[in-house]
C-alpha positions as CSV (number, residue, x, y, z in Angstrom):
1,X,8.1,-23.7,-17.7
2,X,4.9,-22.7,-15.7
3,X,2.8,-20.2,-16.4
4,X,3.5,-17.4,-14.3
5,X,7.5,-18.6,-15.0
6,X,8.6,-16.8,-17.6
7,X,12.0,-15.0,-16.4
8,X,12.6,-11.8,-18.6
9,X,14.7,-9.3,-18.4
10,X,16.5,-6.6,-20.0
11,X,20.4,-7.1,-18.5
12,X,21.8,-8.2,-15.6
13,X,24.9,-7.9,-12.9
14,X,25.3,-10.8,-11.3
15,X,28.2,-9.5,-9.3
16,X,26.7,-6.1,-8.0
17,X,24.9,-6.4,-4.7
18,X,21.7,-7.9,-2.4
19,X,20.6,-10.6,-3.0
20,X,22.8,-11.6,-6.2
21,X,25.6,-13.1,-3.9
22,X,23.6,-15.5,-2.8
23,X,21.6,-16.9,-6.0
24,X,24.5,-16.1,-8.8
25,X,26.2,-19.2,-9.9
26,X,30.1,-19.5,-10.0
27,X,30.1,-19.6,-13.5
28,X,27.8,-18.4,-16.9
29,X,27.9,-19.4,-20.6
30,X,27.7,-16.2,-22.9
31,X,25.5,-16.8,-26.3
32,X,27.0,-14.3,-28.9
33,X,24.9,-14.5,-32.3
34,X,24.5,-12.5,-35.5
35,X,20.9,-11.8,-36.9
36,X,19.3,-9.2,-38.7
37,X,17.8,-5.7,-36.9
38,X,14.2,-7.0,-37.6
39,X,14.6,-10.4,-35.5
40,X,16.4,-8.7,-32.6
41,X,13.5,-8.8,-30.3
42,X,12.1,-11.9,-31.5
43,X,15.3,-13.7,-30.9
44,X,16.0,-12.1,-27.8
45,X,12.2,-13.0,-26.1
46,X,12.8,-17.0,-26.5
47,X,16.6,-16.6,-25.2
48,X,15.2,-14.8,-22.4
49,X,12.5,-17.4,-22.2
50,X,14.7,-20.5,-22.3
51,X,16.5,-19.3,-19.2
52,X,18.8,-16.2,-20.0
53,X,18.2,-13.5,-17.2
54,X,19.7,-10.9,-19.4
55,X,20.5,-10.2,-23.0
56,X,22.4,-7.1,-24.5
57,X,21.7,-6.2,-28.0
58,X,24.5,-4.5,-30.2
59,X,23.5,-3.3,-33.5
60,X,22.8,-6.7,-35.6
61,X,24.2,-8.7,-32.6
62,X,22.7,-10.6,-29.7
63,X,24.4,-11.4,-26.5
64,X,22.6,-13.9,-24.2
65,X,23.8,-15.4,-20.7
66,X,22.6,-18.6,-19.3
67,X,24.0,-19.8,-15.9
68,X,26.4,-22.8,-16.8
69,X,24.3,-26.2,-16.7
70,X,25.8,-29.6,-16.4
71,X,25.1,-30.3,-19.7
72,X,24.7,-27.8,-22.0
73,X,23.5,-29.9,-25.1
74,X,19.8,-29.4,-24.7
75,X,20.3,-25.7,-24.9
76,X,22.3,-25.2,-27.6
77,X,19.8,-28.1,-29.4
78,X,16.2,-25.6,-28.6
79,X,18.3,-22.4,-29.7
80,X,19.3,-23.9,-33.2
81,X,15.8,-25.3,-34.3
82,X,14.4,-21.7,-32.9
83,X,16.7,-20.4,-35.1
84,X,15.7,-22.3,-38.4
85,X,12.0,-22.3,-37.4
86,X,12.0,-18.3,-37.5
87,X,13.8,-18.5,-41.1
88,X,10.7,-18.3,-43.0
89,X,9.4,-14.9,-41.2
90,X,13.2,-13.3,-40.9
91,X,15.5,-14.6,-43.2
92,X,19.4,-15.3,-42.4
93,X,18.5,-15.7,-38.7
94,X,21.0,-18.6,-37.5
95,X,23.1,-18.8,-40.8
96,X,26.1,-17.5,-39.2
97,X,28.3,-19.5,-36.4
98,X,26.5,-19.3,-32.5
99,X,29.7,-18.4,-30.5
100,X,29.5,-19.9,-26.9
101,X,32.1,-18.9,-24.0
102,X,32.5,-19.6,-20.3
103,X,32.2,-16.5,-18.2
104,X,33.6,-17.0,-14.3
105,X,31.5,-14.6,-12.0
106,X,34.6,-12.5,-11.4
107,X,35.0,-11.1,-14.6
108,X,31.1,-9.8,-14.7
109,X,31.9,-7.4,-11.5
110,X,30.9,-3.7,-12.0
111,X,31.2,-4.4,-15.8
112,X,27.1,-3.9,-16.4
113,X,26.4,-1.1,-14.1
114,X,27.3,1.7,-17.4
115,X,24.3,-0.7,-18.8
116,X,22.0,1.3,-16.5
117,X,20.9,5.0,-15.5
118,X,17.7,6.6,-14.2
119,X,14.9,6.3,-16.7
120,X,11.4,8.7,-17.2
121,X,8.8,6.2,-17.7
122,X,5.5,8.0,-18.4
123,X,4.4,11.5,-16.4
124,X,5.1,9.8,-13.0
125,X,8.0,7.8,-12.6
126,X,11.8,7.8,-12.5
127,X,13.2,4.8,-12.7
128,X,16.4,3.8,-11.3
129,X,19.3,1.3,-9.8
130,X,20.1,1.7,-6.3
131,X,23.9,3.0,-6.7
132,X,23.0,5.9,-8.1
133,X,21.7,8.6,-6.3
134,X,17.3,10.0,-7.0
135,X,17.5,12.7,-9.6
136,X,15.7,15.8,-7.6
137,X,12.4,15.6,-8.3
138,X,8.7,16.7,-7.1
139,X,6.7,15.9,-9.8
140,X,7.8,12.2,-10.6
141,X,8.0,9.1,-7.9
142,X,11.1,7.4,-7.3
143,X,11.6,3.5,-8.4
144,X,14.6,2.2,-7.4
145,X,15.1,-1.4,-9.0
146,X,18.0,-3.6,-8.1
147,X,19.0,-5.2,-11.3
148,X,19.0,-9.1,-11.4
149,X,17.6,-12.2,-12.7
150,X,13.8,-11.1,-12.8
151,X,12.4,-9.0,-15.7
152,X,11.8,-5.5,-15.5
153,X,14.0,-2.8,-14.6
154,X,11.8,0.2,-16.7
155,X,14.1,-0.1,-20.3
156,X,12.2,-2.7,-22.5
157,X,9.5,-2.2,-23.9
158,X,6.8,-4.1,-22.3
159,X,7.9,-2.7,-18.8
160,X,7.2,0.9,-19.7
161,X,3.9,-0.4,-21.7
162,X,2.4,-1.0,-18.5
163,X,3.6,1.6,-16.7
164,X,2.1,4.5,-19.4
165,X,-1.4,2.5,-19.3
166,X,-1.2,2.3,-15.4
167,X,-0.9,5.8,-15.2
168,X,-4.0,6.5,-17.3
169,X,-6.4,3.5,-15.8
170,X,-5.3,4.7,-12.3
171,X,-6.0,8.2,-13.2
172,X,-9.5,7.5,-14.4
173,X,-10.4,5.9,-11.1
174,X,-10.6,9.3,-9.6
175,X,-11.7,8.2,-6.0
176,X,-12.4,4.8,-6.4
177,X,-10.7,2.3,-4.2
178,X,-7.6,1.0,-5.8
179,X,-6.9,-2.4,-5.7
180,X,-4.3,-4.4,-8.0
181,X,-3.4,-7.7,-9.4
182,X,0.4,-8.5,-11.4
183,X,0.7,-11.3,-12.9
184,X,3.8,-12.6,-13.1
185,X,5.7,-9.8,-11.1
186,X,9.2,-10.7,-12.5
187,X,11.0,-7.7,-10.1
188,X,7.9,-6.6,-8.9
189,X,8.7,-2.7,-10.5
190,X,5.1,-2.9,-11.8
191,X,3.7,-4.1,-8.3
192,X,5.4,-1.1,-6.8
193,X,4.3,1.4,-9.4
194,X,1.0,0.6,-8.0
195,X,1.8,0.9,-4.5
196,X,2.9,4.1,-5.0
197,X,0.2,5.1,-7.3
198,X,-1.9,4.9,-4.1
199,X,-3.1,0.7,-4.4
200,X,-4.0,-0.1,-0.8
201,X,-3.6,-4.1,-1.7
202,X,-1.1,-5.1,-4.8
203,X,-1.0,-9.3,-4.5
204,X,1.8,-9.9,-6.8
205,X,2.5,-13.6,-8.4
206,X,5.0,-15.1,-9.4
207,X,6.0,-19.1,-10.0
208,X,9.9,-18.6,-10.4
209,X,11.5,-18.5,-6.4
210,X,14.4,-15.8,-7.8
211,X,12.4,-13.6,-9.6
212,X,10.4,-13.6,-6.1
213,X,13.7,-13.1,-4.3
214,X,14.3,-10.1,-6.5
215,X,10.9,-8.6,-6.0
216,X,11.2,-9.1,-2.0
217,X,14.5,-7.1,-2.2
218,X,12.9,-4.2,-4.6
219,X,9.6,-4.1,-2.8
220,X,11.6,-3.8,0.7
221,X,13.7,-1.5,-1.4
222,X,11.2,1.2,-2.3
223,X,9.0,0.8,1.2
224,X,5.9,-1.0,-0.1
225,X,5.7,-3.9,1.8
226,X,2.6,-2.8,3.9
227,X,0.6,-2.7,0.4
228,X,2.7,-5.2,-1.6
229,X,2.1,-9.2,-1.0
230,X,4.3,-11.5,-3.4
231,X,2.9,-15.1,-3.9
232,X,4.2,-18.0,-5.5
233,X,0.8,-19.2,-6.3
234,X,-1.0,-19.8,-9.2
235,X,-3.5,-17.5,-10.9
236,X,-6.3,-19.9,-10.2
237,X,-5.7,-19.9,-6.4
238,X,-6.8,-16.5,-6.6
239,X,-10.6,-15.7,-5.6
240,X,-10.6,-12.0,-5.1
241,X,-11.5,-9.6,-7.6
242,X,-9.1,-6.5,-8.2
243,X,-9.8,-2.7,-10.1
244,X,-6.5,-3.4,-12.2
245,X,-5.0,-6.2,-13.4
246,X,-1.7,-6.4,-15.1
247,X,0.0,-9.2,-16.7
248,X,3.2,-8.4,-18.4
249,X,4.0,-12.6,-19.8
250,X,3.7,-13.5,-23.3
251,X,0.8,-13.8,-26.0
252,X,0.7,-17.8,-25.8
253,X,0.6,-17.2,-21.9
254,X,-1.9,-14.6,-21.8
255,X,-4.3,-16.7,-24.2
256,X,-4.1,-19.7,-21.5
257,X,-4.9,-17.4,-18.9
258,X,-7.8,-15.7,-20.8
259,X,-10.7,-17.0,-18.1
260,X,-8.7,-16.7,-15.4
261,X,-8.3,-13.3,-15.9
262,X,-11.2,-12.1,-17.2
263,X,-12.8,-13.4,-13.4
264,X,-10.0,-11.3,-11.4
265,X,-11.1,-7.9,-12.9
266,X,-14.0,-6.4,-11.5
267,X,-16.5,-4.9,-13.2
268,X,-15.9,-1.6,-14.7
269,X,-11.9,-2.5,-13.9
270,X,-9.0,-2.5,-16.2
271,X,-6.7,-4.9,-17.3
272,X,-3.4,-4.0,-19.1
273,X,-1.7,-7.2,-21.1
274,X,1.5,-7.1,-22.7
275,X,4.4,-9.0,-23.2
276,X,2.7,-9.8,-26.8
277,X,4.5,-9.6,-30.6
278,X,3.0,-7.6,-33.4
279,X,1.7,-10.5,-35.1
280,X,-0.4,-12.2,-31.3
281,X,-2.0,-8.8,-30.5
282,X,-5.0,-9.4,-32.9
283,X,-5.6,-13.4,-30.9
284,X,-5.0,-12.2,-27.7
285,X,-7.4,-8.9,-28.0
286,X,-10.3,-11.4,-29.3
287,X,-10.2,-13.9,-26.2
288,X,-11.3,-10.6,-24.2
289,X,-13.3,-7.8,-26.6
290,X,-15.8,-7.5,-27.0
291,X,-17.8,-10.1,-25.0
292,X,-16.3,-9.1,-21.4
293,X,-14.3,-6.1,-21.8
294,X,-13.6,-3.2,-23.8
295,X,-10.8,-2.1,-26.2
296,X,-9.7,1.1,-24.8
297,X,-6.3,1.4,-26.5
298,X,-3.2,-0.1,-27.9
299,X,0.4,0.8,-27.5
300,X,3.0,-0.4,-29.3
301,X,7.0,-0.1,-29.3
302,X,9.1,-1.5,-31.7
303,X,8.0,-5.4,-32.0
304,X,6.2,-5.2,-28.6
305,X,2.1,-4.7,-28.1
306,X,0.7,-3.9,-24.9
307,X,-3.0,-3.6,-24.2
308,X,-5.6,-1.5,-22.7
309,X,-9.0,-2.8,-21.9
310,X,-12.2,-1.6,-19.3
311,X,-14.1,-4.5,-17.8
312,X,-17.8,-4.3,-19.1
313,X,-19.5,-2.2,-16.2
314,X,-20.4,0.8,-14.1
315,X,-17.1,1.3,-12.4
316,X,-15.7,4.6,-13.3
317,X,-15.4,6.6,-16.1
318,X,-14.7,5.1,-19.4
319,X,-11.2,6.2,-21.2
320,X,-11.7,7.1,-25.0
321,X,-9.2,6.5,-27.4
322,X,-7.0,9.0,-28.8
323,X,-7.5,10.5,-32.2
């Protein structure tokens, strides 16, 4: 797994429509395990990790799809020793029977689409799948995200981390030019956002070629393509410098990435990190403030911290924290 290829997401329907015929495999195995409420999100981050495009969580169960491998050993190996290495910090976690099954694509058609409806995300955004029809709106854009095998469709946590912050760094730029940097696009909903927050150049990266298939589809999608450029490249090919940078991957990610993107932001620019557990956020915030950049704020839902921080600079005004 590369840096930039983390593939998250929330859920997925691999029979719906676009680009999913093409890419979805004839047949899936479906991970159904047991674990309690407080590991939900920590379990479900390294399924989603491993491979699964999608996971559904059901009170103090997890359900996780993979598409079918050849051999399915190795998986079923990595999941078990996650399990027992997470014991110590969330006890009972892999005690009970993993329950695998075959899934054939057939009997996954139209069964997740009650999985998603439109979704407010902050003061500016609705967010929702492209069968169902824009809630009448003037005050909020319109984000229409095909679900699929890339992460972000506006309902975890992380997703709408960055979108809140977005909202308030854009909105302190005033006039300033707007420029934009996500890394690690997964759908591209966050590359959008930006788009249509007004971002005259939103390069988007990405390492994984479906979650770039996916973000192609959405960008086209929503009519951004003029402002939106999705790369496969790495972060280091990059030379330009942007007035927002987002990065939406994990702590351990964002930690390797530290100098790389500390050079993308420009000075007096924000960058907005997420993607990080409770227990990283304190690690990842020291490899940026206070040397290069400023803490401007924290946000945190449920198990997930996302990150707020101002370039050291003139550029704009500066954002102060909330009481």
């Amino acid at each position: 797994m590369t840096s930039l290829g983390i593939r998250k997401a929330e859920m997925i329907e691999p029979g719906a429509s676009l680009w999913h015929k093409n890419f979805v495999p004839a047949s899936w195995l479906q991970l159904s395990l047991k674990a309690p409420p407080a590991a939900l999100d920590t379990i479900s981050n390294f399924l989603i990790e491993r491979g699964s495009p999608g996971v559904v969580l059901q009170r103090d169960e997890i359900r996780a799809f993979f598409a079918r491998p050849a051999k399915s050993s190795a998986l079923k190996r990595d999941i078990q020793r996650f399990l027992r290495g997470i014991r110590g910090i969330y006890p009972g976690s892999g005690e009970q029977p993993l329950r695998w099954a075959i899934l054939k694509d057939r009997n996954w058609n139209n069964s997740w689409r009650r999985f998603f409806s439109p979704q407010k995300v902050g003061k500016w955004f609705w967010i929702i799948p492209p069968w169902v029809d824009p809630p009448a709106t003037k005050r909020r854009q319109i984000i229409t995200i095909e679900p699929g095998m890339a992460f972000g469709t506006g309902t975890h946590a992380t997703t709408r981390g960055c979108l809140e912050f977005l909202e308030e760094a854009v909105g302190s730029l005033a006039e300033e030019p707007l420029t934009a940097l996500d890394v690690g696009t997964g759908s591209g909903i966050l590359a959008i956002a930006l788009a249509k927050m007004g971002a005259s150049r939103v390069s988007a990266l990405d390492s994984d070629p479906i979650a770039l298939k996916a973000a192609q589809v959405n960008v086209r999608q929503n009519r951004v393509s003029r402002a939106v450029r999705l790369s496969n490249s790495g972060l280091g090919a990059v030379k330009e410098s942007f007035t927002i940078v987002v990065a939406n991957l994990t702590a351990e990610t964002i930690v390797d990435l530290a100098p790389l993107l500390q050079k993308r932001v420009s000075a007096g620019g924000y960058l907005i990190l997420s993607g990080i557990l409770k227990p990283k956020a304190g690690e990842v915030l020291r490899r940026f403030a206070p040397h290069h950049f400023m803490f401007i704020r924290q946000g945190t839902q449920r198990e997930w911290v996302t990150l707020l921080l101002k370039k050291r600079g003139s550029h704009g005004p500066l954002l102060r924290a909330k009481a």
